[in-house]
N, C-alpha and C positions, 0 to 999 in steps of 0.2 A: 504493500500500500504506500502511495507516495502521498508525502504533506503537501499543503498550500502552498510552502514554496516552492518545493521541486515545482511543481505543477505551475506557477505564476511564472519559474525560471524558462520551463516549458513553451510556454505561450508567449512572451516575451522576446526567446530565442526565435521562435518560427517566426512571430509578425515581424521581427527585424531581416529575415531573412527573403521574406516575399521580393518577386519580381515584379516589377511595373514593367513591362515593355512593351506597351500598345503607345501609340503617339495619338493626338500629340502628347508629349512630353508634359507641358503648361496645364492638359486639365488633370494628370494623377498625381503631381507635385502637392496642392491641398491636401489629397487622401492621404502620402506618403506622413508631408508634414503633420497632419492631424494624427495619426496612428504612431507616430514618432515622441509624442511630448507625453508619453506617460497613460497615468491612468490605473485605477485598482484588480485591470483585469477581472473585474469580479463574476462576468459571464460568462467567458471563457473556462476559469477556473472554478467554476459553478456545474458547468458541462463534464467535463474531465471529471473533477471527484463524485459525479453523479452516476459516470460509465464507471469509473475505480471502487464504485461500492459490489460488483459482478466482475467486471474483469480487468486484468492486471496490465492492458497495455493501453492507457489512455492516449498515449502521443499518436496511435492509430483514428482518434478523430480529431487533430488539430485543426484540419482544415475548416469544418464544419463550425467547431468551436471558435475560430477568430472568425467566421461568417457571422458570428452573434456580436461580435466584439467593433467588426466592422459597420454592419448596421447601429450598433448604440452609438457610434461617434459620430455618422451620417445623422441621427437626432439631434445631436448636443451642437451638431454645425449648426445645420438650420434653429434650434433655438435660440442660439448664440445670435445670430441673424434678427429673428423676430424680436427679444427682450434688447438686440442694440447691444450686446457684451462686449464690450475691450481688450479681457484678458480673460484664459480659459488655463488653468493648471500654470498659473504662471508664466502663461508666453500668450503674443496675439493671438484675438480670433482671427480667422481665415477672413473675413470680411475686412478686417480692418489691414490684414497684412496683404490681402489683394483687394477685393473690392463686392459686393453683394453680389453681383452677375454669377461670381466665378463662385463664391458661397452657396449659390443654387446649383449651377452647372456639377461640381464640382461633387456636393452631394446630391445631385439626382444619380450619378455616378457611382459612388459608395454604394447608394442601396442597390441598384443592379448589381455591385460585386458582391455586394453580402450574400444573395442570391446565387449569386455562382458556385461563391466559395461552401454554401449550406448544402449544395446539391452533389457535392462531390463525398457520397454516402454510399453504401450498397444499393443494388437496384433497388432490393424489396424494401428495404428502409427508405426509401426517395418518396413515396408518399406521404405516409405517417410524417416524415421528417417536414417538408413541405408545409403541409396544412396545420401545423400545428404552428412553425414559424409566420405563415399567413395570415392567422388570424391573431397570434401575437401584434404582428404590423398594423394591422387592423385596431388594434384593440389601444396602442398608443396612441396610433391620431388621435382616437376619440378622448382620450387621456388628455392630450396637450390643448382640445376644443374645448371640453371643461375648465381646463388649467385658465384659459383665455377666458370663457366666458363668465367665469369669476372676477377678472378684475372691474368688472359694470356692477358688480351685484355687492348688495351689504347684508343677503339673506342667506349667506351659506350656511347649510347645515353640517355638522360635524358629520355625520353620514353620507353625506353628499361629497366630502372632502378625503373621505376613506375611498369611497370608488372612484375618484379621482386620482388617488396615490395610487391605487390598484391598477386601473388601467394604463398611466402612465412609467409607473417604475415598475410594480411589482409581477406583472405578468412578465416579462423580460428573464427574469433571476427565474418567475416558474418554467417557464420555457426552456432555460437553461439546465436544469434537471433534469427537467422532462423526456429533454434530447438524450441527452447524456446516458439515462436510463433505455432509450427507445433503442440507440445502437447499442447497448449491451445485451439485447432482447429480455431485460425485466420483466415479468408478467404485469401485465396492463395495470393492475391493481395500485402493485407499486411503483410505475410511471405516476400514475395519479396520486399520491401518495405525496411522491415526491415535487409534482406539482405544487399542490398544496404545501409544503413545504417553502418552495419559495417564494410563494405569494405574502408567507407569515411573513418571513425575513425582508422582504420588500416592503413592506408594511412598514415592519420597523425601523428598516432604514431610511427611509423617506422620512419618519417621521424625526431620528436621529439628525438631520440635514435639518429641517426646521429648528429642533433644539441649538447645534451647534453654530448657526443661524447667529445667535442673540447671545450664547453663553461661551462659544467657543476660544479658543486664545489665538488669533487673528494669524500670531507667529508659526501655529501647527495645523492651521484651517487652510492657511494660503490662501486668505485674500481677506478685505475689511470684514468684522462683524456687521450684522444692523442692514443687511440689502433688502431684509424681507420687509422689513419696518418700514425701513427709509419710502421703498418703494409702495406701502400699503399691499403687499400682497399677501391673500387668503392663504392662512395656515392655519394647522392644527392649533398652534396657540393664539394667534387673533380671532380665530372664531370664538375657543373658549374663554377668553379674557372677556367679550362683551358677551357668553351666556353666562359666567357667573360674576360678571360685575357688580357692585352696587350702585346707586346711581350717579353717586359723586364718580366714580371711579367709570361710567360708561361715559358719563359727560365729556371728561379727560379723556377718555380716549378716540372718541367722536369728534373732538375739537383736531386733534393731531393729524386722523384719518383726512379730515376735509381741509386741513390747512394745506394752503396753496402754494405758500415761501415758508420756508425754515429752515433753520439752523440742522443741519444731519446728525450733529453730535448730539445735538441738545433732543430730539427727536428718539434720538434712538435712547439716550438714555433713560430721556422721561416714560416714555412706555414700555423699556425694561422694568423700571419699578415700579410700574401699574402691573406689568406680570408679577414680580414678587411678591406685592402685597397680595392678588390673586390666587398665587399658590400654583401659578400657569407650569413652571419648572418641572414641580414637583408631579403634578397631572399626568407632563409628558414624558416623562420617565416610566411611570407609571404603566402609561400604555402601550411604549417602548418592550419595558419586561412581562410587559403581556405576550404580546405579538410575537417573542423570542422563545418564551414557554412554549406558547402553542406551537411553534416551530419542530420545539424538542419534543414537545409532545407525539405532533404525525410522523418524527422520524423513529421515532417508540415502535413506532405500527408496520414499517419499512422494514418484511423478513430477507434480512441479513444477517449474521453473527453481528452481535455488540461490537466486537472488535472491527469491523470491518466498517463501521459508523464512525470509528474514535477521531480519524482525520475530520470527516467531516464536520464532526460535532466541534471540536478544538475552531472549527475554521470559522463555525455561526459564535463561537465565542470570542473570536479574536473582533469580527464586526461588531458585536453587540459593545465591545469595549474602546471601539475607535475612538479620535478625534480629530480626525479629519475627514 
């Protein structure tokens, strides 16, 4: 059984290794760059320890696995685009270091290779493999429409904000399992399983991204605290900060929400400690170690030897403890 790292070293190793040699040259330079600057590998390495819980030579589906890896930075381009982002892992977005055009060109590109690189599976496995990653695709647009169509609205429900993380982040990581188990020929049960699986972890993680958001130490986050704030965008903690406010404390954060000019520091600080007094931290954490439980829970139910779980399990605890 290989750990997380072997396997990140794995994944890591091959993406630097790919060829670009279609021309022009000018539209696979974004894709190169973009797949270049890093990143947690976490779908890739999600795929592999998902096939590594049945069989022992996961590097037999790299290809497929950076096909997941590929398409997730094909998203981050074009959002990067839509939200106007600057800087992405500490270096330019592709729009700003060439120009929007090439930000669209450039990943409509990416996801036709994601495609490619997903279909280089066994035959019989080409279907299942497919339609399971199709309707993943599928299931993020609608993810990032929500995401969007939240920043009009002051009535988001905390429930509405969960199938929002869901469709956007956490179908991705389930997918990523999914696969992983589908080319090991897993019994369907526990593909499913393991779906489930990474939908929980998705969950948490997204919502970990929110937390470290407002609490993180900017120097291990890699990049300002306070963007969710700054920006007024719907999170698990601004939704709950105005359901359990009191009214002095909704007012305040009503006023901040609709203010037009402000100060970012003072902004962010101040409705930082409208979440303290709230208890908003605390909450999210909270639901945090839920969503990780339940994790560990469905992978309880995943017949494998204990032992053949241990990587993976180590690997949702090393996530569940991040800060970055």
């Amino acid at each position: 059984m290989k750990t997380s790292n072997d396997i990140l070293k794995l994944v890591n190793d091959y993406l630097g290794q790919l060829p670009y040699e279609r021309k022009p040259k000018s539209l696979y330079e974004p894709v190169k760059y973009v797949l270049s600057i890093g990143g947690k590998r976490i779908r890739p390495v999600l795929a592999l320890m998902g096939y590594n819980l049945w069989k022992e030579d996961p590097e037999s589906i790299l290809m497929p696995a950076v096909g997941l890896e590929t398409y997730h930075n094909y998203t981050l381009l074009h959002d990067d685009l839509m939200d106007q982002a600057d800087m992405r892992r500490g270096h330019e977005t592709v729009h700003r270091r060439w120009d929007a055009n090439k930000a669209i060109l450039s990943g409509d590109s990416m996801l036709v290779l994601a495609y490619q690189r997903m279909q280089q599976v066994p035959a019989d496995k080409l279907p299942a493999v497919l339609n399971l990653f199709t309707e993943t695709a599928l299931e993020i647009g609608e993810g990032q429409e929500y995401d969007m169509s939240f920043e009009t609205r002051n009535d988001v429900t905390e429930d509405e904000y969960i199938e929002m993380i869901r469709l956007k982040t956490s179908v991705l990581l389930a997918c990523a399992l999914k696969m992983g188990a589908l080319l090991a020929d897993a019994p369907q049960e526990d593909a499913e399983r393991l779906y489930r699986v990474g939908e929980q972890v998705g969950l948490a993680f997204q919502l970990q991204d929110d937390l470290l958001d407002v609490y993180g130490d900017p120097a291990v986050f890699g990049k300002a605290i306070g963007g969710d704030i700054a920006s007024n965008k719907k999170t698990y903690m601004l939704i709950n900060a105005f359901n359990r406010a009191n009214d002095k404390q909704r007012a305040e954060l009503t006023r901040w929400i609709n203010a037009k000019t402000f100060n970012r520091e003072v902004k962010v600080a101040e409705v930082t400690r409208l979440y303290d007094e709230i208890g908003i931290r605390q909450l999210c954490e909270e639901k945090i170690n839920y969503y990780f439980e339940q994790a560990s829970q469905t992978l309880n139910e995943v017949n494998v030897p204990e032992d053949r779980k241990a990587q993976l399990r180590a690997y949702m605890d090393e996530l569940l403890h991040r800060n970055k």
